[in-house]
N, C-alpha and C positions, 0 to 999 in steps of 0.2 A: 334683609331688605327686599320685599317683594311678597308675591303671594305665594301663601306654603310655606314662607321661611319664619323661625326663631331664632335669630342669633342677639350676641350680646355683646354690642361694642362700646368702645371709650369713644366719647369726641373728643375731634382737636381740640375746636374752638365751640363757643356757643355767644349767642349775642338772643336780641328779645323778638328779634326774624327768624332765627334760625339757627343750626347748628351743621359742622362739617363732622364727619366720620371718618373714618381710616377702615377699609377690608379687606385684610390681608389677603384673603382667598382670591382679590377680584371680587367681580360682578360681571358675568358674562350677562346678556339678555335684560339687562337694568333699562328702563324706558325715562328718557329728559321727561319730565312732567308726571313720570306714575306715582301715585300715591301712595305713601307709606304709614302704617302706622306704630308708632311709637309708644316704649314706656321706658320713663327719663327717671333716673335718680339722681338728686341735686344734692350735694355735700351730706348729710346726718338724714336728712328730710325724707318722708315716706315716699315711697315710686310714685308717678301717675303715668293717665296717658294722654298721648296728645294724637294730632295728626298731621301727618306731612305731606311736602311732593318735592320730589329729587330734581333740581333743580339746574345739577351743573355737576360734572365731573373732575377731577383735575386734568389738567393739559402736560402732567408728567407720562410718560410713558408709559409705565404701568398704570393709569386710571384708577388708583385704589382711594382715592379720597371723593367724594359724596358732599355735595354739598344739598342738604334739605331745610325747604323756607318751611315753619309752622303755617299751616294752615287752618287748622281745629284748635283748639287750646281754653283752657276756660279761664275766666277773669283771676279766680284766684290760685290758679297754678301758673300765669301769665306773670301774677305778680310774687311769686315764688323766683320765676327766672328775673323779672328784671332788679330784685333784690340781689340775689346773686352777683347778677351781671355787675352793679354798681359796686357789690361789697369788693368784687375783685379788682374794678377799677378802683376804688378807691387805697387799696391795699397795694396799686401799682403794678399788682400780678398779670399775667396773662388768665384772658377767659376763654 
């Protein structure tokens, strides 16, 4: 998350604004508002990518969760997530 970096993390949670992340390492130097770019794999379904801006950190102690709103996204990777989003809600699961 940031620039220069590759890394490859699980979301908590995901919804059709946004998703939160978990980095284990930290994120020393992470900027509220910097933009990130993204590439999301959603259940079976081929990678794409999107774009983000880091929005919010967690308020636990260690800071290792990210909270990033989509900001680039295309309509039909858009509608990728909010399939998802419903299929899980409908299945009662967490998303």
């Amino acid at each position: 998350m940031g620039d220069g970096f590759l890394e490859v993390f699980r979301a908590r949670d995901i919804s059709i604004s946004g998703l939160s992340v978990y980095v284990p390492h930290g994120f020393d130097g992470y900027r509220i508002d910097g933009p990130v770019d993204l590439v999301l794999k959603i259940g079976h379904d081929r990678s794409f990518r999107a774009r983000g801006v880091i929005r919010h950190h967690s308020t636990e102690a260690d800071k290792r969760f990210f909270g990033v709103q989509f900001i680039d996204v295309s309509d039909e990777h858009m509608r990728r997530i909010r399939q998802y989003v419903d299929g899980r809600l409908a299945e009662g699961g967490e998303v």
